[in-house]
N, CA, C and O atoms as a GROMACS GRO file, in nm:
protein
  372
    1UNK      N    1  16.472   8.234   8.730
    1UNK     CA    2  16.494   8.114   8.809
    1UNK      C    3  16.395   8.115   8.926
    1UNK      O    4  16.389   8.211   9.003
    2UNK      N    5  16.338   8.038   8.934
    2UNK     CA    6  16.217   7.988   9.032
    2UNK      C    7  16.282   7.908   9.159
    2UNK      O    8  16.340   7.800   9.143
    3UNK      N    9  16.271   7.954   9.250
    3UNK     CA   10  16.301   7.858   9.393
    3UNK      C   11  16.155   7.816   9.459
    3UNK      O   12  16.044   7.860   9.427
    4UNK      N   13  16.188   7.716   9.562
    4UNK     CA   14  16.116   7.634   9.634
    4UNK      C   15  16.091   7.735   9.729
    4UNK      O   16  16.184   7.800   9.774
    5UNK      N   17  15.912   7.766   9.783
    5UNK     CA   18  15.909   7.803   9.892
    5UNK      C   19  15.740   7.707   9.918
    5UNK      O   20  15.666   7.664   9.829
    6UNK      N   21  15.714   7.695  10.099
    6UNK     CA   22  15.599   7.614  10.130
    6UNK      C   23  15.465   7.667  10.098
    6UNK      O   24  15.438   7.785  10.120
    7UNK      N   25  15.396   7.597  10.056
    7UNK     CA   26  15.262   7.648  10.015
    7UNK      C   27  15.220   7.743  10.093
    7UNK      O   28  15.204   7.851  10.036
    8UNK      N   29  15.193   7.741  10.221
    8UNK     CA   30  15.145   7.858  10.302
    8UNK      C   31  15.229   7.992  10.297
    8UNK      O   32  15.189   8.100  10.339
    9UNK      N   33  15.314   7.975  10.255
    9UNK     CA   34  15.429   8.097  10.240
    9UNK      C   35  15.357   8.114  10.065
    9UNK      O   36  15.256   8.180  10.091
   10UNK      N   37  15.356   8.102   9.990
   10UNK     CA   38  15.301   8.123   9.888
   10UNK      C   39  15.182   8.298   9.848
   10UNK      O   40  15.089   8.348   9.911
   11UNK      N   41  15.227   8.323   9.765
   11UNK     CA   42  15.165   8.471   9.746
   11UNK      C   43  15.058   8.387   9.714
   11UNK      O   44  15.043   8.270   9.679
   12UNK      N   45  14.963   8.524   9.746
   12UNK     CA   46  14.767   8.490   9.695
   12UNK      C   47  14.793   8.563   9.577
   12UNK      O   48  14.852   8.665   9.542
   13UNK      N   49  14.706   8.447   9.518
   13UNK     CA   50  14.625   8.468   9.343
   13UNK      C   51  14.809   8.458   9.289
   13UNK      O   52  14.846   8.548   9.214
   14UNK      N   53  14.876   8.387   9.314
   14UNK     CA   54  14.978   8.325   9.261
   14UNK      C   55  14.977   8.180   9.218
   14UNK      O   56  14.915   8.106   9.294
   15UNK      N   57  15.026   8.130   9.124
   15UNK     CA   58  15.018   8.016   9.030
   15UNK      C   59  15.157   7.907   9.059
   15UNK      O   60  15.268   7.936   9.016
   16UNK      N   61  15.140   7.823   9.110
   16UNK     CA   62  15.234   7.692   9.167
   16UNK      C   63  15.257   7.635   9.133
   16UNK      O   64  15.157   7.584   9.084
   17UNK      N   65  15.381   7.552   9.098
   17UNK     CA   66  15.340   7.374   9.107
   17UNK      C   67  15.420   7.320   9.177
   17UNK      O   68  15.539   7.342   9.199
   18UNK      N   69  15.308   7.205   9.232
   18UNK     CA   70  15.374   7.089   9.377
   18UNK      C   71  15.477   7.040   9.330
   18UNK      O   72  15.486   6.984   9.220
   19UNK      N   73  15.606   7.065   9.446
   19UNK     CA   74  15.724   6.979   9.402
   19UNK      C   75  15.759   6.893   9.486
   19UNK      O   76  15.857   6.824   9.460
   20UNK      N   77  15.700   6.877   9.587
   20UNK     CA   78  15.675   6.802   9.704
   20UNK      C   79  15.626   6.769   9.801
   20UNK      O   80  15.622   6.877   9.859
   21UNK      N   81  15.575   6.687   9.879
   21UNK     CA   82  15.412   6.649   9.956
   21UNK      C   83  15.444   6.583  10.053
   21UNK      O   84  15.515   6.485  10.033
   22UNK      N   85  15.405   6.614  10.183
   22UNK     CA   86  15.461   6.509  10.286
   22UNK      C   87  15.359   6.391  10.283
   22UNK      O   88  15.244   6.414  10.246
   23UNK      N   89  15.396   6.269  10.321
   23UNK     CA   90  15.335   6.176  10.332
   23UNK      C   91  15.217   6.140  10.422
   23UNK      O   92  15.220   6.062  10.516
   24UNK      N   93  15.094   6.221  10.369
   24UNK     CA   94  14.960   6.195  10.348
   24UNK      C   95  14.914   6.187  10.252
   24UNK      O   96  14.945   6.261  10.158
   25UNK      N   97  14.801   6.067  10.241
   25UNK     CA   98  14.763   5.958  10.141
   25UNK      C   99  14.639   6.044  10.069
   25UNK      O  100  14.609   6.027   9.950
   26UNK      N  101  14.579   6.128  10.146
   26UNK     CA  102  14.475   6.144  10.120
   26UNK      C  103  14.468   6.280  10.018
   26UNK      O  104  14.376   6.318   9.946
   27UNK      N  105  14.599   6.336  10.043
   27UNK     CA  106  14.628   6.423   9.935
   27UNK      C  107  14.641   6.403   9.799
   27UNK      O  108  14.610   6.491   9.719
   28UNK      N  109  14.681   6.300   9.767
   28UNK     CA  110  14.662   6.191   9.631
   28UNK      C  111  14.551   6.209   9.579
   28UNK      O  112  14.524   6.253   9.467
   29UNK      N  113  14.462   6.164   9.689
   29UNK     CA  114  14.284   6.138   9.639
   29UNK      C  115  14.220   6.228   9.620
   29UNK      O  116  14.116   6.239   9.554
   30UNK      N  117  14.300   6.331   9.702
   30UNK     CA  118  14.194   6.478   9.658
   30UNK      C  119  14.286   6.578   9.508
   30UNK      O  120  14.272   6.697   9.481
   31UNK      N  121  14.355   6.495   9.452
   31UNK     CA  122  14.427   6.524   9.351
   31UNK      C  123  14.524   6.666   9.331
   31UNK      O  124  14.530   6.742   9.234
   32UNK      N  125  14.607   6.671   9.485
   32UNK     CA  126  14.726   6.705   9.470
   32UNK      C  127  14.831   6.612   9.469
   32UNK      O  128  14.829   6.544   9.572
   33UNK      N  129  14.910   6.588   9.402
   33UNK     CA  130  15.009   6.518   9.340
   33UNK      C  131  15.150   6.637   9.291
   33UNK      O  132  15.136   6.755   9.258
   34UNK      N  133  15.254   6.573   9.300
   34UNK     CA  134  15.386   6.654   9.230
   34UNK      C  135  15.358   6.673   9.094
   34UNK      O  136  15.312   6.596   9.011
   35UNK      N  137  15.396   6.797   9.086
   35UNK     CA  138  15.354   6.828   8.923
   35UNK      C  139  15.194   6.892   8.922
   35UNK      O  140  15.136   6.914   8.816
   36UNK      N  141  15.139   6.913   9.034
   36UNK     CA  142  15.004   6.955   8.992
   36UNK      C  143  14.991   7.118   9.027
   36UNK      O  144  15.014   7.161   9.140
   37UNK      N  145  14.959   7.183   8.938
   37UNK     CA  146  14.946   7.309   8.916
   37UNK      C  147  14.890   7.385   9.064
   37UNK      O  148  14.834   7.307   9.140
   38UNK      N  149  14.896   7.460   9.089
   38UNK     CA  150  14.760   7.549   9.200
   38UNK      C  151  14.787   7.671   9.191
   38UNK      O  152  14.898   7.718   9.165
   39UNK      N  153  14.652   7.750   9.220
   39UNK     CA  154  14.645   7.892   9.208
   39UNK      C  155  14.587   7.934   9.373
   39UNK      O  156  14.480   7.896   9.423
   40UNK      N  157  14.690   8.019   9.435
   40UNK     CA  158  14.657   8.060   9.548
   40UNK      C  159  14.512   8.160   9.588
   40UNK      O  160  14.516   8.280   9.615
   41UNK      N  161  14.424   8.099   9.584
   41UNK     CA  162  14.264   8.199   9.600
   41UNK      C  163  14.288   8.259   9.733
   41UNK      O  164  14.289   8.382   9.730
   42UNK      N  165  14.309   8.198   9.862
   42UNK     CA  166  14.320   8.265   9.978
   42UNK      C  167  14.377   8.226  10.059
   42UNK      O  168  14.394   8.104  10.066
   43UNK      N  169  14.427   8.308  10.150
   43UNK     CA  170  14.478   8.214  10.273
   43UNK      C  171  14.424   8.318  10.416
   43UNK      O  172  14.465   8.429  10.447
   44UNK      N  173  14.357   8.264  10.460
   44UNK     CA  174  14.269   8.272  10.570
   44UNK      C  175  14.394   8.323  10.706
   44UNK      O  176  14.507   8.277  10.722
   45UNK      N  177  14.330   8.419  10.780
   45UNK     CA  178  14.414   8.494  10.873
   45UNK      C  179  14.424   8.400  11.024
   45UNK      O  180  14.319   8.348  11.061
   46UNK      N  181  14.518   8.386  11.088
   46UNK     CA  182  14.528   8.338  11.240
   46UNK      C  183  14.556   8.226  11.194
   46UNK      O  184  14.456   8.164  11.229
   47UNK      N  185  14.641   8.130  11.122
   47UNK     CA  186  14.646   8.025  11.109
   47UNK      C  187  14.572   7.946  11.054
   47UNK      O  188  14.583   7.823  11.053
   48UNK      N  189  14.469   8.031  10.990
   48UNK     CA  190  14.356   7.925  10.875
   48UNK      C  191  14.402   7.863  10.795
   48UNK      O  192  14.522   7.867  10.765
   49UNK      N  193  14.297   7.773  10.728
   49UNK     CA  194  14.336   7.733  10.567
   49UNK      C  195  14.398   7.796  10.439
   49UNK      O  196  14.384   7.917  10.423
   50UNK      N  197  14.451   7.738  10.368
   50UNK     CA  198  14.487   7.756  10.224
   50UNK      C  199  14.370   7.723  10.110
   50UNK      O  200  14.345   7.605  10.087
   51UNK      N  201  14.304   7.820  10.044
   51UNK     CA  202  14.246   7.779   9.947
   51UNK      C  203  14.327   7.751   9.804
   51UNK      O  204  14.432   7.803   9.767
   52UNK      N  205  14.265   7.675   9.751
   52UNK     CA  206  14.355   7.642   9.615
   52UNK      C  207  14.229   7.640   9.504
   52UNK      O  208  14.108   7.625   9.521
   53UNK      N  209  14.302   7.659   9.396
   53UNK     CA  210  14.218   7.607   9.275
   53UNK      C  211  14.279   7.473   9.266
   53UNK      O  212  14.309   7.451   9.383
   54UNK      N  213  14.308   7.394   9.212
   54UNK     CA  214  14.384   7.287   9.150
   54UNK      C  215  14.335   7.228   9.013
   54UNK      O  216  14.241   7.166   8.964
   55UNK      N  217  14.465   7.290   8.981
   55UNK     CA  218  14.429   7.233   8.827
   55UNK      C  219  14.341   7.298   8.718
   55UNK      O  220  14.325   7.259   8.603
   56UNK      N  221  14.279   7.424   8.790
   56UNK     CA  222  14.140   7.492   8.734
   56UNK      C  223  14.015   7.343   8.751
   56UNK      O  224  13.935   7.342   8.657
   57UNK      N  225  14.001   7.264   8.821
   57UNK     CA  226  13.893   7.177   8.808
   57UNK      C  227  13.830   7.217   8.915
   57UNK      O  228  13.714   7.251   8.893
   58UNK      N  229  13.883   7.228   9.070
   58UNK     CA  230  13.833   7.251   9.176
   58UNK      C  231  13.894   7.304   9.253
   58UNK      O  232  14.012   7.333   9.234
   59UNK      N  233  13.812   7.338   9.387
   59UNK     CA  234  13.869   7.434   9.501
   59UNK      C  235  13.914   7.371   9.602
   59UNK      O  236  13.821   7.320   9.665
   60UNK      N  237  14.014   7.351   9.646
   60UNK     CA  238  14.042   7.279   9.776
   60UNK      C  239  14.136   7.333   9.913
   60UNK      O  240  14.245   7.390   9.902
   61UNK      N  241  14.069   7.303  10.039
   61UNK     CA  242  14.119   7.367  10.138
   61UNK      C  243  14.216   7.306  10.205
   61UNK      O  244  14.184   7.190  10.233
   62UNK      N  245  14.329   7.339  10.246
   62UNK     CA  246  14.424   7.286  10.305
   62UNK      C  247  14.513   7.315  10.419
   62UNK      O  248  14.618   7.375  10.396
   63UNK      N  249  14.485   7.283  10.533
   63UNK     CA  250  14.518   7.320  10.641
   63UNK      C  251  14.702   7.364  10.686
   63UNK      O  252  14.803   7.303  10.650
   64UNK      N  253  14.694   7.491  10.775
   64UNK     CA  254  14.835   7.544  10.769
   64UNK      C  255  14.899   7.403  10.824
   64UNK      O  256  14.997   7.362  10.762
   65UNK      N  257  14.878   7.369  10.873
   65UNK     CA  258  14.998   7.222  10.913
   65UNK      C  259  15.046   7.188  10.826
   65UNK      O  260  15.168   7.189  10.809
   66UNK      N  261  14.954   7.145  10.738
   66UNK     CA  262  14.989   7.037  10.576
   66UNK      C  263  15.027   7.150  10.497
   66UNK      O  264  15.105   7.126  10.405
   67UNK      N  265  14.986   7.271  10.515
   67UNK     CA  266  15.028   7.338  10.347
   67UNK      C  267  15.136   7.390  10.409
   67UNK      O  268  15.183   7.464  10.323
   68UNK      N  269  15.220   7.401  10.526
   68UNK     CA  270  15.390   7.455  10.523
   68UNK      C  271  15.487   7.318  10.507
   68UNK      O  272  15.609   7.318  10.491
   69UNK      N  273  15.411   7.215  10.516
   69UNK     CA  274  15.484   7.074  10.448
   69UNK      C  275  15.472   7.063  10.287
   69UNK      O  276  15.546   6.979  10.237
   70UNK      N  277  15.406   7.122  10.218
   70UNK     CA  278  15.405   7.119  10.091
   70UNK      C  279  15.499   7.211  10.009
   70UNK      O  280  15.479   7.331  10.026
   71UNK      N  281  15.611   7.171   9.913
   71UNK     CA  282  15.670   7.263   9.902
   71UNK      C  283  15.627   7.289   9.724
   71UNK      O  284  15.608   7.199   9.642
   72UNK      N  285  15.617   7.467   9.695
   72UNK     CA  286  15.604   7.466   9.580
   72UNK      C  287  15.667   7.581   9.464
   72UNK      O  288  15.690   7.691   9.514
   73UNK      N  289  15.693   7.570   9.334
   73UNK     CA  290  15.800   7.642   9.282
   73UNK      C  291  15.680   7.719   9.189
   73UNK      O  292  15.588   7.661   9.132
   74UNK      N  293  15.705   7.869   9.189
   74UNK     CA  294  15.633   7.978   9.092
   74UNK      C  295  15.662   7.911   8.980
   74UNK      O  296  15.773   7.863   8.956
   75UNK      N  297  15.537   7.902   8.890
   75UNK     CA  298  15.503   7.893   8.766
   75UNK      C  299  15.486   8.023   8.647
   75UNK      O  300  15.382   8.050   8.588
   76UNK      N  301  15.575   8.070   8.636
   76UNK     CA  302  15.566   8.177   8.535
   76UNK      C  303  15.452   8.193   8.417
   76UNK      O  304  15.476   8.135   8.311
   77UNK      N  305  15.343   8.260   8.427
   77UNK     CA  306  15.206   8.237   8.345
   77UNK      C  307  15.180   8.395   8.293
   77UNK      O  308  15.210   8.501   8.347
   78UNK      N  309  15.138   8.378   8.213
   78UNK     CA  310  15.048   8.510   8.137
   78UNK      C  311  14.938   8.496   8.121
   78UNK      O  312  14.916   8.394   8.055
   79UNK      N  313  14.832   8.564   8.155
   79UNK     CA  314  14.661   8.503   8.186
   79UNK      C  315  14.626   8.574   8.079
   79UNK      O  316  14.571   8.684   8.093
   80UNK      N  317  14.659   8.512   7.937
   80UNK     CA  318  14.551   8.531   7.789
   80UNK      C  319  14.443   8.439   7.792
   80UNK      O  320  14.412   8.341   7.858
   81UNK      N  321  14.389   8.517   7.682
   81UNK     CA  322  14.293   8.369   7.598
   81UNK      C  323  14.353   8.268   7.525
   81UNK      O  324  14.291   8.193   7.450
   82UNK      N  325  14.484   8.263   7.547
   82UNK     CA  326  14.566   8.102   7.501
   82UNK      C  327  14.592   8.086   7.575
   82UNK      O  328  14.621   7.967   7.562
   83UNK      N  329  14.618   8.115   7.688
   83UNK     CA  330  14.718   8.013   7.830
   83UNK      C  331  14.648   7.870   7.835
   83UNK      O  332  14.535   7.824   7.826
   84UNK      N  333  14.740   7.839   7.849
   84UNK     CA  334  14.741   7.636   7.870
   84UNK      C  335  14.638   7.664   7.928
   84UNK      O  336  14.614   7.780   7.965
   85UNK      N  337  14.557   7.564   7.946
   85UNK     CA  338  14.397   7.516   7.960
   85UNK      C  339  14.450   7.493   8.100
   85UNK      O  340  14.404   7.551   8.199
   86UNK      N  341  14.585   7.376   8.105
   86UNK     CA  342  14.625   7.350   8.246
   86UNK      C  343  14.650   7.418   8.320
   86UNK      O  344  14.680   7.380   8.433
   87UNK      N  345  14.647   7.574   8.279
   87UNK     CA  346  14.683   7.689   8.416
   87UNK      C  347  14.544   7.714   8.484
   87UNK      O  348  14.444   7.764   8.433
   88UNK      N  349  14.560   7.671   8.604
   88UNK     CA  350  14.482   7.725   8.728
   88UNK      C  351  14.399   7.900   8.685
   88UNK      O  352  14.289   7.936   8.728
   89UNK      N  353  14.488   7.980   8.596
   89UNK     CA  354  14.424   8.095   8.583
   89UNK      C  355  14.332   8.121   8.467
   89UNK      O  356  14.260   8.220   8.458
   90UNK      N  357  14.341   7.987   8.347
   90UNK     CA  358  14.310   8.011   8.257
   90UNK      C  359  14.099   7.990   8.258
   90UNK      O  360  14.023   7.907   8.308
   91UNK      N  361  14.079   8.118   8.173
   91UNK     CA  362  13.929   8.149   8.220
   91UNK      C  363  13.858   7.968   8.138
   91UNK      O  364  13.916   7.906   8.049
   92UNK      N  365  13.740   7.931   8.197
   92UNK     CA  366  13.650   7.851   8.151
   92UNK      C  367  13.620   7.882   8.026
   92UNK      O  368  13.660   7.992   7.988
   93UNK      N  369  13.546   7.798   7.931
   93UNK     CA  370  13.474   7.844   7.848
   93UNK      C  371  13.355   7.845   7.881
   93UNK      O  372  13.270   7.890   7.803
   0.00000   0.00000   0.00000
C-alpha cells in the first residue's frame, strides 16, 4: 500500500506519480499533470530545487515552495529491459 507524501519529501532516484498539484498553470505546460510519472534525480541542499525526470522525456526543476505543494504516491517499478517505456527509469534505446 502506497501513501501520499509531498514531492520534496520524496526519496532521490525514487519513482512517483502526481496525485495532486496546487494551482499553477504553468505546471500543465511544462507537462506535470496528475497521473504523470517522475523520477527523483536530485534535490539540491538549503532549500534548493527538485530535479525530476518526467515521464523519461525531460528534466525539470522545481522549486521547494511548489514541490512541498505537490503531492505524490510511490510507484512500485522494477528497472528491466521490459519496464513500461512510461517509467521515468526505463533505459532509452
Amino acid at each position: 500500500m502506497s501513501f501520499m507524501i509531498n514531492l520534496y519529501s520524496a526519496a532521490k532516484k525514487g519513482v512517483f506519480e502526481v496525485v495532486s498539484l496546487p494551482a499553477v498553470a504553468q505546471l500543465g505546460n511544462l507537462g506535470l499533470r496528475v497521473g504523470t510519472q517522475v523520477a527523483v534525480k536530485t534535490r539540491y541542499k538549503l532549500g534548493g530545487p527538485v530535479l525530476l525526470r518526467v515521464e523519461n522525456d525531460f528534466v525539470l526543476a522545481v522549486g521547494k515552495d511548489i514541490a512541498t505543494q505537490i503531492a505524490v504516491k510511490e510507484v512500485r517499478c522494477n528497472v528491466t529491459p521490459d519496464c513500461d517505456s512510461k517509467c521515468p527509469n526505463a533505459k532509452k534505446p
